[in-house]
C-alpha atoms as a printed R data frame, in Angstrom:
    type eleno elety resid chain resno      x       y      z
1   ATOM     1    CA   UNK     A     1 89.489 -17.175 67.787
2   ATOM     2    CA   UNK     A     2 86.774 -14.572 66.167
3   ATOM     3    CA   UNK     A     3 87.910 -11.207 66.128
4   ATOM     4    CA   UNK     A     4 84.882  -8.536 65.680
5   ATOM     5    CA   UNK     A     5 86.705  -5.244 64.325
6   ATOM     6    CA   UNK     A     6 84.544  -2.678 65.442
7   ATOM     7    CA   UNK     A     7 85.075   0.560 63.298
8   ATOM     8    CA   UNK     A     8 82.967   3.821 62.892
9   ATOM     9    CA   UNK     A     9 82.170   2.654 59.538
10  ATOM    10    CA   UNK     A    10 81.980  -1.132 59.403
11  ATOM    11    CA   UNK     A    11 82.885  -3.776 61.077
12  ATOM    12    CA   UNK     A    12 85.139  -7.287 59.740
13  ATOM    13    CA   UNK     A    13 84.225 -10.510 61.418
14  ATOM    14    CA   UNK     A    14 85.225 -14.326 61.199
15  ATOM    15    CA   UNK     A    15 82.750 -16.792 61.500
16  ATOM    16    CA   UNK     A    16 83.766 -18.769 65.280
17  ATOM    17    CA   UNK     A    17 83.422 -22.509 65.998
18  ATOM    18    CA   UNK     A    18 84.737 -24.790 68.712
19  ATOM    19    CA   UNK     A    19 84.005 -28.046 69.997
20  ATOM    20    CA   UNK     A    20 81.946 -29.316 72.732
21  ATOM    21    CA   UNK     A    21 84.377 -29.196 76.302
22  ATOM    22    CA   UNK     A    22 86.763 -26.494 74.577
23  ATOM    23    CA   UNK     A    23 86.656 -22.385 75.208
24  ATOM    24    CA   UNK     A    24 85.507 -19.945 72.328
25  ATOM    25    CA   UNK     A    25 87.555 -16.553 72.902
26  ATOM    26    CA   UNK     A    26 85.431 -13.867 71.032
27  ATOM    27    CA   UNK     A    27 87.391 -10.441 70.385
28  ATOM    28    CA   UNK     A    28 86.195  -7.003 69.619
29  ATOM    29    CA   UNK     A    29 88.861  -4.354 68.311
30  ATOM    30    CA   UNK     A    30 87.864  -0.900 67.755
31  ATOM    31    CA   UNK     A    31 89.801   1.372 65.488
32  ATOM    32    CA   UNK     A    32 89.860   4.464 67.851
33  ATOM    33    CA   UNK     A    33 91.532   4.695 71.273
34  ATOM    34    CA   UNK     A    34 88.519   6.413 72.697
35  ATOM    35    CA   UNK     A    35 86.632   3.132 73.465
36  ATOM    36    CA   UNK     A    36 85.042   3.628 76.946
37  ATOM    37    CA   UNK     A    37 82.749   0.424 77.064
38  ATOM    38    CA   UNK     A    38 82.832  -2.598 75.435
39  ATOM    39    CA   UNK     A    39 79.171  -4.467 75.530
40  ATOM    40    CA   UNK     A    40 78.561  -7.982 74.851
41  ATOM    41    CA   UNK     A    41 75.151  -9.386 73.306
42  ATOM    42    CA   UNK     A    42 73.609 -13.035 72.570
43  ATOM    43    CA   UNK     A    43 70.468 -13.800 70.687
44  ATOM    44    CA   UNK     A    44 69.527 -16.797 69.215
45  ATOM    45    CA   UNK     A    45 67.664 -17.897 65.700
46  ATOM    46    CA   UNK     A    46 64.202 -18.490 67.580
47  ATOM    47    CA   UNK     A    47 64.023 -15.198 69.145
48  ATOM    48    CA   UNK     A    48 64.439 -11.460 67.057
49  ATOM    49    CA   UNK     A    49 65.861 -10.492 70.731
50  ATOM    50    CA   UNK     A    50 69.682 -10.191 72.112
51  ATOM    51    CA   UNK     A    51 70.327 -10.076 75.443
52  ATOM    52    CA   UNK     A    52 73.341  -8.602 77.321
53  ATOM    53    CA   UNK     A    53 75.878 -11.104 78.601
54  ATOM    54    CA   UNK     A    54 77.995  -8.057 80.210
55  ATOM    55    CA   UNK     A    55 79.596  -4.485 79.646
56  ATOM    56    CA   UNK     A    56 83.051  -3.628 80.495
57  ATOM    57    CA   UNK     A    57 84.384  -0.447 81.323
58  ATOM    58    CA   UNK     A    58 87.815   0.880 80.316
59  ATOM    59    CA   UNK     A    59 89.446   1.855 83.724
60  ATOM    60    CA   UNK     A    60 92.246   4.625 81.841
61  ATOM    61    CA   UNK     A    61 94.443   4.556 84.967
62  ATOM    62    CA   UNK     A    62 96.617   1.524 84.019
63  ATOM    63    CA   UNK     A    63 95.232  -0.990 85.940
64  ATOM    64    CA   UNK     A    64 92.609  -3.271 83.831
65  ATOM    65    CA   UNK     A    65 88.887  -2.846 83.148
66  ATOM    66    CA   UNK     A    66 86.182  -2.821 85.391
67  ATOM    67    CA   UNK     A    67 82.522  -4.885 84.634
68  ATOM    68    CA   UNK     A    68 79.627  -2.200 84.728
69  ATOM    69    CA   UNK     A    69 76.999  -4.875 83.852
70  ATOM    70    CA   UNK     A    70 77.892  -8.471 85.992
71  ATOM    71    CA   UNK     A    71 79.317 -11.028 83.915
72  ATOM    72    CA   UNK     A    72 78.928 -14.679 84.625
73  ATOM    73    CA   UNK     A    73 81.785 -15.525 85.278
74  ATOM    74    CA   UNK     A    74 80.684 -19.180 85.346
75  ATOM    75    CA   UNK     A    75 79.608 -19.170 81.861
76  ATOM    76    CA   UNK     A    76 82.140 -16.607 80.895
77  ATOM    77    CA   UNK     A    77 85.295 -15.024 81.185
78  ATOM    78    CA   UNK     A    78 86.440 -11.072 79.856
79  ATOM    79    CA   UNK     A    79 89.485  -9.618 79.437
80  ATOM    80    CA   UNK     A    80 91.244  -6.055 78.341
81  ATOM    81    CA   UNK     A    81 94.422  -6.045 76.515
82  ATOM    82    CA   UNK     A    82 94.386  -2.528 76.089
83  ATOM    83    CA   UNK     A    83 91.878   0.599 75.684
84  ATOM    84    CA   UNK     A    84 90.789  -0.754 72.203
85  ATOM    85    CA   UNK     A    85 90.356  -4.539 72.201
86  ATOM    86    CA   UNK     A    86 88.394  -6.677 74.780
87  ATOM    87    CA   UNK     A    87 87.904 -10.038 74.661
88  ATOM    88    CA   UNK     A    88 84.650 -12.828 76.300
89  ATOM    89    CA   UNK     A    89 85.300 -15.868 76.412
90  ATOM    90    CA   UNK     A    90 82.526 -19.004 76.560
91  ATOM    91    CA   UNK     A    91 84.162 -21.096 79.356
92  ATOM    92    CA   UNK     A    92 82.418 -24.803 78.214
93  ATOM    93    CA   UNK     A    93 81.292 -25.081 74.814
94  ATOM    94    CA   UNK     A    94 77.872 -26.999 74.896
95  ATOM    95    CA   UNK     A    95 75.420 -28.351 71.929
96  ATOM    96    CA   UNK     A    96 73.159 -25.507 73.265
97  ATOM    97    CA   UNK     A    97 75.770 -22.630 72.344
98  ATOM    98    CA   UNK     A    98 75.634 -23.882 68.802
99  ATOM    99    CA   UNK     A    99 73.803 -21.088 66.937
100 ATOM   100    CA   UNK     A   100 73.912 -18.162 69.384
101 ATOM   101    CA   UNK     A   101 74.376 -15.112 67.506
102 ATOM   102    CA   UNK     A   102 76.895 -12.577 69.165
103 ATOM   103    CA   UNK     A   103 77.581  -9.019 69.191
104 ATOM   104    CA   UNK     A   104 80.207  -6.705 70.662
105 ATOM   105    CA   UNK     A   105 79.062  -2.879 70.890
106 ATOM   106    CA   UNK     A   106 81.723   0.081 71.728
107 ATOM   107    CA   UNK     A   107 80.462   3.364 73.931
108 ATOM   108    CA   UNK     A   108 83.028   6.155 72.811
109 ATOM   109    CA   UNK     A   109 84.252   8.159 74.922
110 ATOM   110    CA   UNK     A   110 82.687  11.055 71.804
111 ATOM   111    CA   UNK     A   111 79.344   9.127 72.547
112 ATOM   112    CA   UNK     A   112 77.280   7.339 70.089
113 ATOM   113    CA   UNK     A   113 77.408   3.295 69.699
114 ATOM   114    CA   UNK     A   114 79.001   1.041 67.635
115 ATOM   115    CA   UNK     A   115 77.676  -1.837 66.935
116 ATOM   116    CA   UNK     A   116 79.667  -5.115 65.206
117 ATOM   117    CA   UNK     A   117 77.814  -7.379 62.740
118 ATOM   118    CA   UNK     A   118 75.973 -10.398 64.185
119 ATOM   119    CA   UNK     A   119 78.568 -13.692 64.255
120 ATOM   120    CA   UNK     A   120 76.750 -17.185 64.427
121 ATOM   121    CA   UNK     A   121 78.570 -20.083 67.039
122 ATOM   122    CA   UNK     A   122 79.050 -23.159 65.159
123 ATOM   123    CA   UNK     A   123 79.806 -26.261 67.694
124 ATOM   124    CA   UNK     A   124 80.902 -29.695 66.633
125 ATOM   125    CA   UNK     A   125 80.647 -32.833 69.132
């Protein structure tokens, strides 16, 4: 599991790996309860560009959270545990997910972003 603690000062990550066949659970914690969207990103080493794998809204009415951009949900699973920690989750571990680079991002609900560092997928066959 890879937790990315996204703070208003820094952010704390492990490095992730998995295995070809398994599921890679990536988490993003922020410190405040104001989080109102979580966003997900994916680059790779050949390109300087990341690309959005989905955003999740925070719902705040007790029920769960709500995608605002679509989410594979082939390739990928989400979930909320609460207003501060969201998870994505890479369904099938493939040699081609070995060195994606990942990135949460938090909207607060005081505005501004928050962006986690970069994390590197490491898969073993």
């Amino acid at each position: 599991m890879l937790i990315v603690a996204a703070q208003t000062t820094s952010a704390t990550l492990s490095v992730p790996s998995g295995t070809e066949g398994s599921t890679l659970t990536l988490t993003c914690q922020y410190s405040a309860e104001d989080a109102f969207i979580f966003g997900w990103l994916i680059g790779s080493t050949s390109t300087a560009s990341q690309t959005y794998v989905g955003q999740v809204y925070n719902s705040y009415n007790g029920s769960s959270c709500v995608p605002a951009l679509t989410v594979n949900l082939t390739l990928y699973s989400y979930s909320c545990s609460n207003t501060s920690r969201h998870t994505m989750t890479v369904r099938n571990l493939t040699s081609s997910n070995h060195g994606e680079i990942w990135q949460c991002n938090v909207f607060p609900l005081s505005g501004g972003v928050i962006y986690s560092k970069n994390v590197t997928i490491s898969v073993q066959g």
